[in-house]
N, C-alpha and C positions, 0 to 999 in steps of 0.2 A: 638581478632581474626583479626578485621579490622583497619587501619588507616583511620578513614573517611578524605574527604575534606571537606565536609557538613554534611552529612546525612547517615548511612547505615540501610538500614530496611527489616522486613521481611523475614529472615533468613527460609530455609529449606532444610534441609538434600538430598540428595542424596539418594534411596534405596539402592544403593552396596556400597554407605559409601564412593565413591571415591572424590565427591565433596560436597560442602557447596553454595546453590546458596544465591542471593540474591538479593536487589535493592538498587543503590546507586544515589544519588545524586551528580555528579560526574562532568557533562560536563555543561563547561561553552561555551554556542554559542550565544551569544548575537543576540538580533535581534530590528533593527532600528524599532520605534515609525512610522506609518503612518500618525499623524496628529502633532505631536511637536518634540522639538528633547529631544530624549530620547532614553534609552535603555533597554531591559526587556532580559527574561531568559524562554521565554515560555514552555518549554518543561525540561533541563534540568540533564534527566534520561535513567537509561540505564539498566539493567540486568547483574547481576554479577556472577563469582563463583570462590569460592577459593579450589584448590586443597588439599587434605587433607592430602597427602604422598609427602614427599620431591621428591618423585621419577615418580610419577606420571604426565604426559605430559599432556597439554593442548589438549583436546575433540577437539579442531576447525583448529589444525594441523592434517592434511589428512596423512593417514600412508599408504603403499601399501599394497593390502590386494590382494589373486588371484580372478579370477573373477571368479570361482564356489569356493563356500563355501563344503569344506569333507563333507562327508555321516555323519562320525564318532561326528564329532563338532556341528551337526543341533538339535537343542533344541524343543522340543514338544511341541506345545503351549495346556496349558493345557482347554484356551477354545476355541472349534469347531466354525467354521466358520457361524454354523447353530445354535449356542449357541442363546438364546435369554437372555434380563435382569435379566426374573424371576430367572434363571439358574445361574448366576452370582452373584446373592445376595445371594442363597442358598448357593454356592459354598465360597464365601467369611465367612459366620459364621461355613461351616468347616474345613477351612483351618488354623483357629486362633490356633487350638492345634498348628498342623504343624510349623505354624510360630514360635510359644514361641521355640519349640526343635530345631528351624534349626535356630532362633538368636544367632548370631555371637557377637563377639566386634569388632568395627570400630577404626582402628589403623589414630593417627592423630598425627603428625609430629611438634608440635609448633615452633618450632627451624624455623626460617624464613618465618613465613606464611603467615605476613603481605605483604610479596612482594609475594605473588606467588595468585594474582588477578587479573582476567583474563577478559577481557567485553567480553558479546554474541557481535558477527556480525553482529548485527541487527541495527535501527536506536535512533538516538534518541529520547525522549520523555516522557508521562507520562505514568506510569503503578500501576499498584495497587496488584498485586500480583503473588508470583511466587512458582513455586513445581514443582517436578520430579515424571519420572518414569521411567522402565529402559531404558537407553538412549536416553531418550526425557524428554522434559523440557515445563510446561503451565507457559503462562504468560499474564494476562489482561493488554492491553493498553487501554488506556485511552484517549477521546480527550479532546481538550484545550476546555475551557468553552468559550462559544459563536460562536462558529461553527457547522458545521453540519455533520459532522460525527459523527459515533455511537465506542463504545467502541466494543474491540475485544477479544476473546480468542484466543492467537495465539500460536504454538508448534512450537519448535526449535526442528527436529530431529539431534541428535551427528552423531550418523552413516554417515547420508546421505547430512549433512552439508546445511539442507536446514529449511527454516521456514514457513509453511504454518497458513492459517486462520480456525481453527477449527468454529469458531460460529459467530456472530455479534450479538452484543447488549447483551453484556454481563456483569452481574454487578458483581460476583463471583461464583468459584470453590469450587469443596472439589476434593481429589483424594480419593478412598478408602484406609484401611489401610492394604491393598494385592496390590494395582497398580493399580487393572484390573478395577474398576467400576471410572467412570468420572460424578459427578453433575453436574451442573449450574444452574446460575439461570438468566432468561433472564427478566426483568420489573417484574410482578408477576408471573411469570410461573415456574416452574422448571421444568429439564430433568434428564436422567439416559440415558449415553451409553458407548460403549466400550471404553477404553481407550485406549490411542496410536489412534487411528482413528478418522478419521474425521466428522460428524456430519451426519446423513442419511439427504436425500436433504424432505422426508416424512417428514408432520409435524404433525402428528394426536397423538391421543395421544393411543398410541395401544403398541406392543410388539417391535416394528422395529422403530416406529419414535420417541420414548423415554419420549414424554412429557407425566405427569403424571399430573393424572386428580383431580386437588386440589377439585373440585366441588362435589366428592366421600368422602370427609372428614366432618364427623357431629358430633361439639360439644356440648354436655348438660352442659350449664353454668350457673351456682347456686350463682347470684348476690351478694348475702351478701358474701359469703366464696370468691368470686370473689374482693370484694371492700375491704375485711380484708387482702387479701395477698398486693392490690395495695397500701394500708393505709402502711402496713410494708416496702414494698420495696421503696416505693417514702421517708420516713422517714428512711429505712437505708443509701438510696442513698444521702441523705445530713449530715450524720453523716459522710459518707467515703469520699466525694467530698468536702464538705464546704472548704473555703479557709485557716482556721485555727482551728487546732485540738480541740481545746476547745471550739465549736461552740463560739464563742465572750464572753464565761461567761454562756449562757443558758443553763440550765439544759436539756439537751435535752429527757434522759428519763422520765423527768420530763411531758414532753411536749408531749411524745408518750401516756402518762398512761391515761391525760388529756382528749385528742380526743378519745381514743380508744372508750368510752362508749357509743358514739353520732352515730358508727357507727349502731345500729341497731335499731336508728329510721330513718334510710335512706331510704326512697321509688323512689327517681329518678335519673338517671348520673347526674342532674346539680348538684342535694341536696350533691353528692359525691364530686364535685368538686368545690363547697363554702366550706366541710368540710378541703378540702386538702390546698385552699388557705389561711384558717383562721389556719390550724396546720403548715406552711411555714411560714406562716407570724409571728408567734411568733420569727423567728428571728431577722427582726428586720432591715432586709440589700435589696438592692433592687435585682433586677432579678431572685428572686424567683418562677418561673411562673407554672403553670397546663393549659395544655392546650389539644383539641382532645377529644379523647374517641369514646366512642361507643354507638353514638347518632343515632336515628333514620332517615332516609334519608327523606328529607322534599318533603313532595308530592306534593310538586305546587311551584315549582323551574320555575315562571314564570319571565324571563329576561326582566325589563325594559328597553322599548327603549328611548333612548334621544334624544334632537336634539342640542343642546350644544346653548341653547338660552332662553331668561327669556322672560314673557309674560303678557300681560294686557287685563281684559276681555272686552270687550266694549260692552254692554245691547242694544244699540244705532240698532244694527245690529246681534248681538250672534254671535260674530266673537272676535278672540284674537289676538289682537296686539300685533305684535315683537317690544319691547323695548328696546333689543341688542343682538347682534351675537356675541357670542363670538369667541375670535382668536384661534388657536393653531397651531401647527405644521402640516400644509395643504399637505405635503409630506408623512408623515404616517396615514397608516391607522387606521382609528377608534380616531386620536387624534386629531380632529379640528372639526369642526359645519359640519356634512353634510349639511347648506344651503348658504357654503363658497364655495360648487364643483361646477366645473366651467359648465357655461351654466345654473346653475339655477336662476341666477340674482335677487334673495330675500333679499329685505334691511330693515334694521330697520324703522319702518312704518309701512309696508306692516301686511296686514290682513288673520291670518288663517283662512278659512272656515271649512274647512273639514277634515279629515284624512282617508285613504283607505273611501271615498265617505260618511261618516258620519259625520253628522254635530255637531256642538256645540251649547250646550246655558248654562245655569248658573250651572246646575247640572253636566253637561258631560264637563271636561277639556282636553287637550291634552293630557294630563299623562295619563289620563283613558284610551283614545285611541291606546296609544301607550304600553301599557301592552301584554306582549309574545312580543314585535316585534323588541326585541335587536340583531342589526345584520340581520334585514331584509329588502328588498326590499317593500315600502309603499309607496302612491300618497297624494301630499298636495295638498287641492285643494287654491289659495291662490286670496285674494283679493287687487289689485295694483293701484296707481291714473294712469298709462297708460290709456289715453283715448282709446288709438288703442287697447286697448287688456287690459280691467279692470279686467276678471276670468281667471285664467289661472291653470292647471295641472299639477304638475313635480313631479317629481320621485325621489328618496331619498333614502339611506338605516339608519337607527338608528344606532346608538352606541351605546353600552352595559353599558359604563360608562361617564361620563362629568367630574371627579374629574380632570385628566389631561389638560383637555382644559381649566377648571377653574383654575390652578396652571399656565396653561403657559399664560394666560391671566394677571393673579398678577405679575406676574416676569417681562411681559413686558410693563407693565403700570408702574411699579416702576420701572424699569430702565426710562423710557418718565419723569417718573417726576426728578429722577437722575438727568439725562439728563438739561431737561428746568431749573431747579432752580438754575444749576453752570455753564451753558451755555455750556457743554458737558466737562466740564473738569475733571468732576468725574466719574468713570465708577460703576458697583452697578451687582454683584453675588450674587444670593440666591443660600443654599445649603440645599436641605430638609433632609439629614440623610448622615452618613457618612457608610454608604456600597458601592455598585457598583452604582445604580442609582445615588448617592449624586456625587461620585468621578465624574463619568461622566457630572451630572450636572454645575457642577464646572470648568472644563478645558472646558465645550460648550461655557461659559462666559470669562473665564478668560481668555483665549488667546487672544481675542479679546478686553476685557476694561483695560488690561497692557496697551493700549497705551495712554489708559486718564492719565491724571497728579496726580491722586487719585483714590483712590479703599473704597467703603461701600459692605464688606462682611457680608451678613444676614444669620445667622443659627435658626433664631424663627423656630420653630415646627419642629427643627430637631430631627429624630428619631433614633442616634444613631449609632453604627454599628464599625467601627474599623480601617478605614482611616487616623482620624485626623491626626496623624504626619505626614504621606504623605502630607497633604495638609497647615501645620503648615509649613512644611520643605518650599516647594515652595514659601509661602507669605516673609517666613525670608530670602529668596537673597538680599542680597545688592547689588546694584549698585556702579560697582568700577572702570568700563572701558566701553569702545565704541570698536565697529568697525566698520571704516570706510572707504568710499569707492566711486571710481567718479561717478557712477552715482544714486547712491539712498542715503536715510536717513543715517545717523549712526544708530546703530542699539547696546542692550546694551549687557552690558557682567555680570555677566551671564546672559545668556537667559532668559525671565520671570521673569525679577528683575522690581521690580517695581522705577519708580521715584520720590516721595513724598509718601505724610501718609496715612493708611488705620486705618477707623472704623468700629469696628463691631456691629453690633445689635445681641442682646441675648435677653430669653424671658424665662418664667417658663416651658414653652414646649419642649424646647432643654434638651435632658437628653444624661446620658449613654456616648456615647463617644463627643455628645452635649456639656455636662458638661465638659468632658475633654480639647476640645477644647475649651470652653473659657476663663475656666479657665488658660490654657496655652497661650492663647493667651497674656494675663496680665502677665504670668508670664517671657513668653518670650518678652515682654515688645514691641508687636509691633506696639501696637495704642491705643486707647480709645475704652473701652467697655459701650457700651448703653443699656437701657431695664430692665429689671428684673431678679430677682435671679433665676437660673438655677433649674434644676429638683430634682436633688442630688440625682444620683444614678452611680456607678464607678464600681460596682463589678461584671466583666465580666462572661459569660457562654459559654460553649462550649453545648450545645445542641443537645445530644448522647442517650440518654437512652428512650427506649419506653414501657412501661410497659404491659400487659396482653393484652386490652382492645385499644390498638393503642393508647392512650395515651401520652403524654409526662410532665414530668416535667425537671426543668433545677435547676442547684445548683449552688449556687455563687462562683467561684472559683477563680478568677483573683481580687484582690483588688489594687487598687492605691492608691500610697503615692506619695506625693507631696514635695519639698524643703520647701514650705514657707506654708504647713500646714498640714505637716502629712498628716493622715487618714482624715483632714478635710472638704474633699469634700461630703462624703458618707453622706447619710441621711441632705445636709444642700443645695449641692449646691454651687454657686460660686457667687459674687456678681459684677456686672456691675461698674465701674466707674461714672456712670450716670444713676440716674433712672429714666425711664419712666414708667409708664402706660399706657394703651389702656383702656380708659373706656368704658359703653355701649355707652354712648352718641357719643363717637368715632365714634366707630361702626355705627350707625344710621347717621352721616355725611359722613360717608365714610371719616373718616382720619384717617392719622396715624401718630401720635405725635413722635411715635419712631423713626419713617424715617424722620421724617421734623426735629427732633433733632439731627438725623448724620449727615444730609444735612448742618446745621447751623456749627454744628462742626467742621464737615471736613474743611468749607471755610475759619474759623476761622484761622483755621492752614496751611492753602493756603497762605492766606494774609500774617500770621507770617515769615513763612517760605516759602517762594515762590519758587516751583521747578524750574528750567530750567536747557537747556544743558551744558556744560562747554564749554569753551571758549580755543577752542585748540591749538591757538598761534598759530605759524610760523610752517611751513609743515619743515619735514627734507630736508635740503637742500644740492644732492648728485656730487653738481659741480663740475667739477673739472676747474682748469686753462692749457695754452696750446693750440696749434693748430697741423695740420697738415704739416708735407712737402712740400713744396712746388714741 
């Protein structure tokens, strides 16, 4: 039907059969990178429709029509203005005879249809789905992930050649299969209203404002018969998804007949979901996972507060000594020590007394104090060698969590030690997972240490996700040319090429696309890999399917193969050029052998091969000989 450029999706019929919409990936509008140079395709999309008769003229060419519509020509609408929904769904279950008698055949022209593709008027962007009804068109847009706009329901009227916003925040449609009834569904809410029209601005959930009152629905759920249908469907869903038809060799019904029996000694959801992960796991491959369900809501959902700082009790006085503040990113909130906020002047030293006016001693710690107060407003009372002012009062809000200020505290003590041990010539990027946080973590650093003479890339405790060759592709620039210029650096070409060698640290925590990337990293042969064998796990998931009970499991569907080992990453992992360990005793020193072993590395091959800029000889010389007239 279609010539894509990219992508076409989505396809739906026209009711009078005249057209064929749909959504394509179509437009290329590139838009500049705001922090490197680069180029992205944010948006992309547009709404389509292919005419279905050779003969039939584009909707969005305006035909002259008179301005009163004949008596004779004016069409009934067969619901009243005073129609409410109930009337509408009745009306719709008797209308289905009528329809079946009054289906037609829709005449389609293939003889050049591929040209007769037409785009809506509209902008570009993303959208998620499209349908008709008569002479009007729904279509969800969608916004770009990380902004703040909400998604839309928006109508294209043909007639009146115009496009208005039927709803906001809208995540999908149905249309009825008569025209006239419109769903949505908005977060968890759902509606019912006319179709063709625009949304009542009422929002109750009654006859006129449409939304229906999910809180009126009560089901009797009979556990066992409950966990025997989820047992069937999570084990057919890996017979139909698994990545290779022959589950790897495993007998799979084999494997169904096996569990089945254990389901009715099951008394609780966990007891269901050790049975689910030990019946998955007889295949054998990783990302098998169960996760969710329909757990009970935990009655004392009480938020710890933090203060993103480690502490020592002192008996001496029943007061706890700060023994270090941790750093973080003092710009966002909730991600650095609230007793880094300015104006409270608390240094490592300094003595806690108090918390909201309650004192310490051996029993009572700060943790206990600061239980429910995540994200609240609390007073420390603190004790300082300021002779002028030894007790003092300050105000404070908790953080709900420290993991982050503990991560950007490691990241930027290991670059300081980077740093000091090669006297700044090596620069040093951690990347904790390769999704959106990792990417991002990644170009936070790496813009910035391209300009050391070497680069120590860490993926220890990477958690995976599906970047890496994005971030493979950028570390493999070579450096092949300068541009130069009278009054700054040369600068190199391409952009973000580095100038000497890069090591990376690996570790058995890196998995998933961890694995992938270090394995590639060796394979695209760009430096020396350190640390320990990878996680060994490559066989990706798309993570789609929810079962009964909100549940999910996920099926391995994506396997990598490798040039130089096959299948042989899955179940084993990738192995390091260099091994290191981290033992306890490590640990307990606070070292890290891994890092002091890139560190050595790297400089080794500094020395060997020592970067510098090239030597650009004689400038072009554009003289010419000659003088003037005299």
């Amino acid at each position: 039907m279609t010539e894509p450029i990219l992508r076409d999706i989505n396809p739906s019929f026209d009711p009078e059969g005249k057209f064929l919409y749909f959504l394509s990936y179509r437009d290329f509008s590139p838009v500049y990178d705001n922090l490197h140079f680069d180029l992205g395709f944010p948006r992309g999309m547009r709404p389509f429709l292919i005419t279905l008769q050779a003969d039939q003229r584009s909707p969005f060419i305006a035909e002259p029509k008179p301005l009163v519509e004949p008596e004779e020509n004016k069409e009934e609408d067969s619901c009243k203005e005073d129609e409410n929904v109930d009337q509408m769904v009745e009306q719709h279950d008797g209308q289905e005879q009528k329809k079946k008698e009054g289906d037609q055949l829709v005449q389609i022209d293939l003889e050049g249809i591929m040209d007769r593709v037409v785009a809506f008027p509209v902008s570009e962007g993303r959208y998620g789905q499209i349908a008709g009804i008569k002479n009007k068109v729904y279509f969800t847009a969608l916004p770009i992930p990380g902004s703040e706009e909400k998604s839309r329901l928006e109508m294209y009227d043909l007639e009146k050649h115009e496009k208005e916003t039927i709803a906001n925040d809208v995540s999908g449609f149905k249309v009825s299969s008569n025209y006239k009834i419109l769903a949505y569904r908005s977060a968890d809410k759902l509606r019912i209203i006319k179709a063709g029209e625009k949304a009542p601005d009422k929002g109750e959930s009654t006859r006129v404002g449409g939304w229906i009152n999910l809180g009126r629905i009560k089901v009797s759920v009979d556990p066992g018969a409950e966990r025997r249908q989820m047992y069937r469907e999570a084990w057919r869903l890996q017979r139909e998804h698994f990545w290779v038809e022959d589950m790897s060799g495993v007998d799979w019904d084999f494997v169904y007949d096996r569990y089945l029996p254990l389901l009715d000694r099951i008394t609780t959801r966990s007891e269901f979901s050790d049975l689910m992960w030990e019946m998955q796991g007889e295949l054998g491959t990783s990302h098998a996972y169960e996760s969710g369900g329909d757990y009970r809501a935990n009655p004392h959902n009480y938020g710890q507060g933090f203060l993103g700082a480690e502490f020592g009790y002192d008996a001496s006085d029943q007061t706890y000594e700060i023994l270090r503040i941790l750093q973080g990113d003092s710009w966002l909130e909730g991600k650095d020590s609230p007793l880094n906020s300015p104006g409270i002047n608390i240094r490592v030293g300094d003595k806690l007394m108090a918390v909201n006016g309650r004192k310490f001693d051996q029993e009572i710690s700060p943790e206990q104090l600061l239980v429910n107060q995540a994200g609240s407003e609390i007073t420390l009372t603190v004790k300082t060698d300021d002779p002028e002012n030894p007790t003092r009062t300050v105000s404070i809000k908790a953080i709900g969590d420290e993991r982050s200020v503990y991560y950007r505290q490691w990241v930027t003590q290991n670059r300081k030690t980077v740093y000091t041990k090669t006297e700044g010539k090596v620069g040093y990027v951690h990347i904790p997972d390769m999704g959106v946080k990792g990417y991002a973590e990644f170009y936070r650093s790496y813009l910035s240490e391209i300009n050391c003479s070497a680069l120590i890339v860490d993926v220890r405790c990477n958690g995976g996700g599906h970047v890496s060759q994005l971030i493979l592709e950028t570390l493999a620039r070579k450096r092949i040319g300068y541009n130069l210029q009278r009054w700054g650096a040369p600068t190199p070409y391409p952009g973000g090429s580095l100038l000497g060698p890069i090591v990376a640290i690996t570790d058995e925590l890196a998995g998933s696309d961890g694995d992938i990337f270090s394995h590639c990293f060796k394979l695209m042969k760009l430096g020396t890999l350190i640390g320990k064998r990878t996680w060994g796990g490559v066989i990706g998931i798309s993570p789609r399917y929810t079962l009964v009970d909100g549940s999910k499991t996920t099926q391995p569907e994506y396997s990598f193969w490798f040039q130089d080992v096959d299948w042989g990453v899955e179940n084993y992992g990738t192995d390091p050029d260099i091994e290191i360990d981290i033992t306890p005793q490590d640990h307990m020193r606070n070292e890290d052998p891994q890092l002091n072993k890139a560190i050595e590395e790297i400089l080794v091959q500094l020395e060997e091969n020592p970067p510098k800029l090239p030597d650009f000889g004689t400038k072009p010389d554009l003289s010419f000989s000659g003088s003037l007239p005299s």
